[in-house]
N, C-alpha and C positions, 0 to 999 in steps of 0.2 A: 863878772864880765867875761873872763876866759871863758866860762862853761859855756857861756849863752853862746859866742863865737865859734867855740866847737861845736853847738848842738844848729849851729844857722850855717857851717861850712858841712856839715854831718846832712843836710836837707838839702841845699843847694846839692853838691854831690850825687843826692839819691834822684833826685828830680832831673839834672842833667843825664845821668845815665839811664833814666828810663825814654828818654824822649830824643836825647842825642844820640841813637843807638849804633847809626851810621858813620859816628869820628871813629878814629883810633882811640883805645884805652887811655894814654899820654893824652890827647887832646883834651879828651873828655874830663879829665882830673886837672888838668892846668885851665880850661876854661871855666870850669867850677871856683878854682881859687880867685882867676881875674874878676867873676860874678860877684863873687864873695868883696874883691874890693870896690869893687864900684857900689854896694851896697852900703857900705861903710863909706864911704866918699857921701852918696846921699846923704844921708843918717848924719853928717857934721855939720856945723854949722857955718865951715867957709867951702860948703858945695862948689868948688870951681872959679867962684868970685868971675865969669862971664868964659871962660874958658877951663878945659878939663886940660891939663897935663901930666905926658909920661912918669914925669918924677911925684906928682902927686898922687897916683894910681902906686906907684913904687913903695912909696910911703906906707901905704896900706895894707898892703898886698899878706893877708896870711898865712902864715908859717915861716915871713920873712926873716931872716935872723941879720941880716944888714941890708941897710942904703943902696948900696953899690952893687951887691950880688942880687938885689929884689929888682938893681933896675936894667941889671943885664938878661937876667933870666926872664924880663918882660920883652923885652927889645927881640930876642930871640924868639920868644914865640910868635908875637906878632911879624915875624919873617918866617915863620916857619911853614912848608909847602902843604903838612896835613891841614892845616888849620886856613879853611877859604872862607871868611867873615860874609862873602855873598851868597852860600849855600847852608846857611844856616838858618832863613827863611821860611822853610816847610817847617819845619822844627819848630820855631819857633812859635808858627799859628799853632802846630801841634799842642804847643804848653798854654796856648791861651784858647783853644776852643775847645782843648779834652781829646779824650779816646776816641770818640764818635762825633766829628764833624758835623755838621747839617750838608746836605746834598748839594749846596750853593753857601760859596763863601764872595762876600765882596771887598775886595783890596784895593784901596789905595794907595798910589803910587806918587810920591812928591818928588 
C-alpha cells in the first residue's frame, strides 16, 4: 500500500507540474499533496458522509507525520496568498482537454 501511495503522490506531482506551470515551486508540490488527499478521501468508504471537512482532509494528507501539524500546515496553505483556488481554472481544462485544445471550448458556469 505505501508503494502504490508513493507511486500515485509520484504522478499526481509529475502531472501537476507539467500543467500548473504558472504556481510557485511550494504551490505546486503542497497542491499535489492536498490532490493526493482528496483522492484518498474518495477512494474511502466514509467519503465525507454529506459534507467534506478540514480535519478529514487532515487525516489524510501524505507525508503527514501528525494530526495537529497535518492540520495547521493545511489551514496555512489554504490562507496562503500564492495559492488563488479561482485561477486554477485554465489549468485545469488544460489537464482535462490535453496539450491541444479544440479551437472552441464550452464551459459551463453553475
Amino acid at each position: 500500500m505505501m508503494q502504490q501511495d508513493r507511486e500515485l503522490h509520484a504522478s499526481i506531482r509529475s502531472l501537476i507540474e507539467s500543467y500548473f506551470s504558472c504556481l510557485r515551486r511550494p504551490v505546486r508540490k503542497n497542491l499535489a499533496r492536498l490532490t493526493c488527499a482528496f483522492l484518498y478521501l474518495a477512494w474511502s468508504v466514509r467519503f465525507g458522509y454529506g459534507g467534506l471537512h478540514l480535519t478529514s482532509i487532515a487525516r489524510v494528507l501524505p507525508e503527514g507525520k501528525k494530526f495537529k501539524s497535518s492540520y495547521k500546515w493545511l489551514s496555512r496553505f489554504l490562507k496562503c496568498k500564492y495559492f488563488d483556488a479561482s485561477s486554477l481554472a485554465e489549468c485545469m481544462l488544460a489537464v482535462i482537454l490535453g496539450n491541444k485544445p479544440p479551437g472552441w471550448v464550452i464551459v459551463l458556469i453553475d
